[in-house]
Structures are given as C-alpha cells and as structure tokens.
C-alpha positions as CSV (number, residue, x, y, z in Angstrom):
1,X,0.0,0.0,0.0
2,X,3.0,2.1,0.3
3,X,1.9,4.3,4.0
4,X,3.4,2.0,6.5
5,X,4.4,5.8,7.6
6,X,1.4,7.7,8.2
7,X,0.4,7.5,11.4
8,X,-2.4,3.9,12.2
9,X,-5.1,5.0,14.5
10,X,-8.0,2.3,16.0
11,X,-11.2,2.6,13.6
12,X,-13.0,1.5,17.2
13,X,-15.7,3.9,17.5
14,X,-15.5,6.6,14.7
15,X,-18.5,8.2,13.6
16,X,-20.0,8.0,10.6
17,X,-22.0,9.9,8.0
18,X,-24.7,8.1,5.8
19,X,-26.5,9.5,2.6
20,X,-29.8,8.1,2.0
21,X,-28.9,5.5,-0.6
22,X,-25.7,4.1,1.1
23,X,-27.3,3.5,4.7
24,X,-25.9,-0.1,5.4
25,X,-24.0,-1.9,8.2
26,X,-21.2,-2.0,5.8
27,X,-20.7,1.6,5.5
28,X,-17.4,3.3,6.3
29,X,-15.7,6.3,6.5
30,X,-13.0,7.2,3.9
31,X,-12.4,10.6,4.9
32,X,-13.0,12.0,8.9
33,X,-11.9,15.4,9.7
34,X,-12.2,16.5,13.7
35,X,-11.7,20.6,15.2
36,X,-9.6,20.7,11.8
37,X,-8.1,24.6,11.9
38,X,-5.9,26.6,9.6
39,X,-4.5,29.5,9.7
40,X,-2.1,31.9,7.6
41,X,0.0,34.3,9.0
42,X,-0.2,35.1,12.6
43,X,-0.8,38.6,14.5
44,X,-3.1,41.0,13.4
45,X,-2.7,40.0,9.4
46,X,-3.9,36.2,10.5
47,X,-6.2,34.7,7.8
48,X,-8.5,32.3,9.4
49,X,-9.4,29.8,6.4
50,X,-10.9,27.1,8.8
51,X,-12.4,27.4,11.5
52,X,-13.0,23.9,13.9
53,X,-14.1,21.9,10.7
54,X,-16.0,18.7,11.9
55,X,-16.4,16.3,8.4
56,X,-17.0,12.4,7.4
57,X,-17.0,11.0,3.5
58,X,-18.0,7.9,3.1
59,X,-16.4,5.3,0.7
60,X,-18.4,5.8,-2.8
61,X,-20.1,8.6,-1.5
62,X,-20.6,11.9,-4.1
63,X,-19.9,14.9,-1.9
64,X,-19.9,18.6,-3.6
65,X,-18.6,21.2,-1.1
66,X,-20.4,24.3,-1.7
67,X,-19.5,28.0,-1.0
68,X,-18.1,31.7,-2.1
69,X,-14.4,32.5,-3.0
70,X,-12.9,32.5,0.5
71,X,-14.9,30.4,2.3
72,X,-12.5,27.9,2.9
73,X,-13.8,24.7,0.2
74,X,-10.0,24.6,-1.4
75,X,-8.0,24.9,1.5
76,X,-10.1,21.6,3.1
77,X,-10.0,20.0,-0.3
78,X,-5.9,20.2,-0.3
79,X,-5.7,19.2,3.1
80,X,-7.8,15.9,2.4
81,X,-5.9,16.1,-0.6
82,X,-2.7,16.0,1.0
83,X,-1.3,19.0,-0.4
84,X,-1.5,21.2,2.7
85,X,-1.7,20.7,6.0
86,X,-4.0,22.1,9.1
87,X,-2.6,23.7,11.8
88,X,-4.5,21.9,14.6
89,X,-6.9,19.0,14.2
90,X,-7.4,15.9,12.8
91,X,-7.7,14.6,9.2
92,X,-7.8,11.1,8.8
93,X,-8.0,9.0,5.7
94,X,-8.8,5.0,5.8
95,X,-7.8,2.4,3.2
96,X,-8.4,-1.4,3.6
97,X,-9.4,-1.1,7.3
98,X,-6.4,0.7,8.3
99,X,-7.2,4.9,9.8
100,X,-3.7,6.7,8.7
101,X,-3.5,10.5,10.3
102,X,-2.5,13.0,7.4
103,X,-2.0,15.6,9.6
104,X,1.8,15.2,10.7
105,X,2.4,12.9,8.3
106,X,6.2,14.4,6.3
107,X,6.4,15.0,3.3
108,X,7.4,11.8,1.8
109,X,4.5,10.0,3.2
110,X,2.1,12.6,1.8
111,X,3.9,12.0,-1.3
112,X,3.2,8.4,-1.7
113,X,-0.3,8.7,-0.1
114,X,-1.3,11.6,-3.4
115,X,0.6,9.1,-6.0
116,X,-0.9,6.3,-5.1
117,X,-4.4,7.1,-4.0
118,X,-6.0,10.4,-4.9
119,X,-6.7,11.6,-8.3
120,X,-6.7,15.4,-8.8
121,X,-8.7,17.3,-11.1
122,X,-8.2,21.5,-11.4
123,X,-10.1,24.4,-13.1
124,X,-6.9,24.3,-15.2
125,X,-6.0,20.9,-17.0
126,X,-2.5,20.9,-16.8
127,X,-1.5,19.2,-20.1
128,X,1.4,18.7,-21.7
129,X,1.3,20.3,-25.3
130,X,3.6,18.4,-27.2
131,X,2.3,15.1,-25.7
132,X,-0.7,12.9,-27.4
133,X,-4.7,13.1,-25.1
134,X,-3.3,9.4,-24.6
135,X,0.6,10.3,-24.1
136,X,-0.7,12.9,-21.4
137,X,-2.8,10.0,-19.6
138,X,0.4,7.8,-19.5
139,X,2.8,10.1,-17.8
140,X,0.3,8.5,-14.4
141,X,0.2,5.0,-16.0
142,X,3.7,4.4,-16.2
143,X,4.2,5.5,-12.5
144,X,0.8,4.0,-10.9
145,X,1.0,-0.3,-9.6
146,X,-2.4,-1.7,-11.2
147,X,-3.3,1.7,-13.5
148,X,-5.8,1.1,-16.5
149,X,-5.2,1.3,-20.2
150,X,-5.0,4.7,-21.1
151,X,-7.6,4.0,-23.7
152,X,-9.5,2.6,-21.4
153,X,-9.5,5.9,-19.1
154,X,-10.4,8.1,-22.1
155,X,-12.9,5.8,-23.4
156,X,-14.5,6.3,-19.8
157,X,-14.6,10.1,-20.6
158,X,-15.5,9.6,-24.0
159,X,-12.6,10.7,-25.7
160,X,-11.7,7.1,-27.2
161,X,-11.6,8.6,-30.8
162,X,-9.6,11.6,-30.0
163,X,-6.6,9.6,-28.0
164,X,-4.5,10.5,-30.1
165,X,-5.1,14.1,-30.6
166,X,-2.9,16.8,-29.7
167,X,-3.7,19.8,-26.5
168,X,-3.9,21.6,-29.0
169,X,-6.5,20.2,-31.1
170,X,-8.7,19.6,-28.4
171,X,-11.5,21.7,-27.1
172,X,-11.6,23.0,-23.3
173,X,-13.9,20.4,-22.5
174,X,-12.4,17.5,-24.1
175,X,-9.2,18.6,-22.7
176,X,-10.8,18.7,-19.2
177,X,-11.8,15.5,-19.4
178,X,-8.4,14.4,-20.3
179,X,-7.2,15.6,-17.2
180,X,-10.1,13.8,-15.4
181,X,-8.8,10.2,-17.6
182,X,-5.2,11.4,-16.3
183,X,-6.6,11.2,-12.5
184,X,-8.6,8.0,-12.9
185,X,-6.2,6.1,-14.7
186,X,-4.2,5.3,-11.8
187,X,-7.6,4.1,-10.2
188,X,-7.7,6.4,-7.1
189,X,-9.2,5.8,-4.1
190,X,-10.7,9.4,-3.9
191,X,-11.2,11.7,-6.9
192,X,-10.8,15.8,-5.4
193,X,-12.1,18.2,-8.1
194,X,-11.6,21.8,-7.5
195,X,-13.5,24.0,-9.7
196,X,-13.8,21.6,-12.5
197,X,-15.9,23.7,-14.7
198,X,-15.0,26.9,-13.8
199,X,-13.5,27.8,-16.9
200,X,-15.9,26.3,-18.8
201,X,-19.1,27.3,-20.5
202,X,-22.4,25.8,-19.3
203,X,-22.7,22.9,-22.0
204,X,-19.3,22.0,-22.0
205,X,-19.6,22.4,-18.1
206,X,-22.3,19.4,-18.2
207,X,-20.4,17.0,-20.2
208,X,-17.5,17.4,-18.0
209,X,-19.5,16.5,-14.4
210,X,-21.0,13.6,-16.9
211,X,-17.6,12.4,-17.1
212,X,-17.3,12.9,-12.9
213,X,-20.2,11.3,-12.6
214,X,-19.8,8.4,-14.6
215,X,-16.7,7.5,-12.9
216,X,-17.9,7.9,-9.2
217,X,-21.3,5.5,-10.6
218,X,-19.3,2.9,-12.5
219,X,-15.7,2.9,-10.9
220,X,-17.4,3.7,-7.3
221,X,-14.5,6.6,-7.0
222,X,-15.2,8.3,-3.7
223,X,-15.9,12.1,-5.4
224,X,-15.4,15.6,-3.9
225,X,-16.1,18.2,-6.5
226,X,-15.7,21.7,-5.1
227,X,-17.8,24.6,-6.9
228,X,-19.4,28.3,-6.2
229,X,-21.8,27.0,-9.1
230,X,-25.4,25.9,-6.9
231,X,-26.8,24.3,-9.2
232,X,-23.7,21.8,-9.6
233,X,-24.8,20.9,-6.1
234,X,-27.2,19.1,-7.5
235,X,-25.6,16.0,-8.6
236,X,-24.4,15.2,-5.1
237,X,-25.2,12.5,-2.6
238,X,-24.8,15.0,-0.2
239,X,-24.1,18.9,-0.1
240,X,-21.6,20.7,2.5
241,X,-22.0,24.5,2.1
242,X,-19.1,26.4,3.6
243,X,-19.1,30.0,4.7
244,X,-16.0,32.1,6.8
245,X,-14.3,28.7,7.4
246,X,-16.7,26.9,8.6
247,X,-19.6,24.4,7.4
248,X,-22.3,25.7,7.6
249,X,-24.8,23.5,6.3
250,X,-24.9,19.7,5.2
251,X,-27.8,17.9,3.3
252,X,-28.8,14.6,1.7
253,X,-30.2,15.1,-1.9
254,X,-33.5,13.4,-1.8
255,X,-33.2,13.9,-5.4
256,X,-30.6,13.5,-7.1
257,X,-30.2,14.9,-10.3
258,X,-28.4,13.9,-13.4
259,X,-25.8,16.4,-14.7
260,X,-27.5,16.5,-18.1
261,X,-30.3,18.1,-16.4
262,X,-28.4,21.0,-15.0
263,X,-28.1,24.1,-16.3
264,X,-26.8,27.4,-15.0
C-alpha cells in the first residue's frame, strides 16, 4: 500500500456519516476530519481559512462542497488532498481497514499517499502540449502499480476517438476530461475536483460533471467536486456549504439529479 508511515489509528468507535442511498451496516468512512483549523499568517494579518471543521465521507459517496471565493472549500479540499496541512486537528484517511493520520504525516509519506491514492482534477488541465490526449494520460500509467489502459481511461470520458489528438486540437472540455482520464487512470481511491468547470461554459460544463459522474457511478471513486456554481450541487449525494471557514450546512439530496439536467 506504500503508507506504513502515516500514522495507524483504532477505527473502534469513529462516527460516521450516511446518505440516503448508502445506509448499510457496511458503511465506512474514507475521509473523517475533527476541530480541523488553519491558519495563515499570525498577529493582526492572521487569515483564518478554517475554523474547527467537523467532516465524514463515506467510501463511494458523491460529496460537492459548496461556497463563495474564501470560504474555505479549497483549503479543506488540499488538506484531504494531502497537499497542505492544518494547523490543529485531525484529518484522517482509511484504506483497507487501516485509519492513517495526514496531519503530521512528512512529506514523503504525503507524497506516496497523493501518487498512489488520490486523483486530482483542477479548473486548469495541466497538459502537456507536445504530448498525445493518450501520451498525457500515460505520464500517471507508467508511474501508478495496477493503473488502466489509457484508452480505457479516455474511453471512460468519452474521448476514445480523439486519443490520439494533440492539447492543442482539443477543445476546453475535451481537454478537461483528459485531465479527469489522467486522475482516474491510476484508479484512485478518492477523486478531489476543484473547480472543474470553472473555466468552462455551461454545455461543455455538463459534459465534464458527466464524465465525474460516470466515474464515481461505474468505478465507485469516492468524489469531492468543489464549486461556487449551486446548481452543480445538485448532482451530489450530499451537499456541504461552507461560509468564513466553517460548514455551515450539510444535506442529503432526496433527489438526485443527473448532470445532463443542469443548467446554469
């Protein structure tokens, strides 16, 4: 599994969080954050971008976090993401029974736990120009232990006939959803999204949570898509709305929709 480091804590105990559809004696946390704090800067220029966060994701569970610029959504996404830390709390992430601690953990195990288990998708894709849709999505192949074709990743996003297509003769949406076959490929435990669409028109928009929400309903890929967009919120299991740091609200969706049915 490669995080003999991170810190093993006792599962004995730990609370859960259940969406309507996944309420079963089986169900288990992937992500649980506790009093989770962090701060930048100190003194009078302090910025306070969380503020005690309490938060549980289950395994297979769809999870949009929902709130303005500022209100603290990307600073908890990196820190589940493992690409920032809190400064007081808990985070703890749990793979094959064992409870590992991210907070403390150095920066080799962090390393090793993003390479290995989470898949990344950003408002920008990140491609490499000069590099094939399918030479982009084996850069994580070649480096991942049981990754997928990288066909078979695009083909997942619906990009099968444009593999081998350069950046540059892609659209913004196809190329997003190269990034997303780029995160998948390596079959993640957890898929973080931050901002997905944001630099996307509407249309395009939709067929990029289509791909996101294919690969959360077919792969089960825990999914944490992070938007200011409402209506995106309605895709999700379950919706956390964030304001000053905090979370402020958190609700099942009774029902669900399909991201071909949004609009915004």
């Amino acid at each position: 599994m490669g995080l003999a480091g991170l810190t093993h804590i006792s599962t004995h105990g730990a609370p859960l969080s259940h969406t309507a559809s996944m309420v079963t004696s089986q169900v288990s946390s992937v992500f649980t954050a506790r009093a989770l704090t962090k701060t930048y800067g100190e003194g009078d220029t302090a910025v306070h971008a969380l503020r005690g966060v309490d938060l549980d994701i289950v395994r297979g569970e769809f999870v949009v976090l929902l709130g303005a610029s500022g209100s603290g959504k990307s600073t908890l996404l990196n820190i589940l993401g493992g690409l920032d830390t809190a400064t007081s709390g808990s985070a703890q992430w749990t793979h094959d029974g064992a409870v590992h601690e991210l907070i403390g953990a150095d920066d080799a195990e962090l390393t090793r736990y993003r390479r290995e288990h989470v898949g990344f998708v950003f408002q920008f894709y990140n491609l490499i120009p000069s590099l094939t849709a399918e030479e982009n999505v084996a850069l994580v192949t070649d480096l991942a232990t049981d990754p997928m074709d990288p066909g078979e990743a695009l083909a997942l996003v619906g990009l099968a006939e444009r593999r081998h297509h350069f950046v540059s003769q892609l659209s913004g949406g196809e190329q997003q959803r190269v990034a997303i076959a780029r995160a998948i490929a390596k079959r993640p435990a957890v898929l973080l999204c931050d901002e997905p669409t944001g630099a996307l028109d509407c249309a395009t928009g939709v067929m990029v949570l289509q791909a996101i929400e294919r690969v959360n309903r077919e792969l089960g890929t825990t999914t944490v898509v992070i938007t200011h967009n409402a209506p995106i919120a309605e895709i999700a299991d379950r919706v956390l709305r964030l304001a000053d740091g905090r979370i402020v609200d958190s609700h099942v969706n009774e029902h669900k929709q399909p991201a071909s049915a949004l609009s915004w």
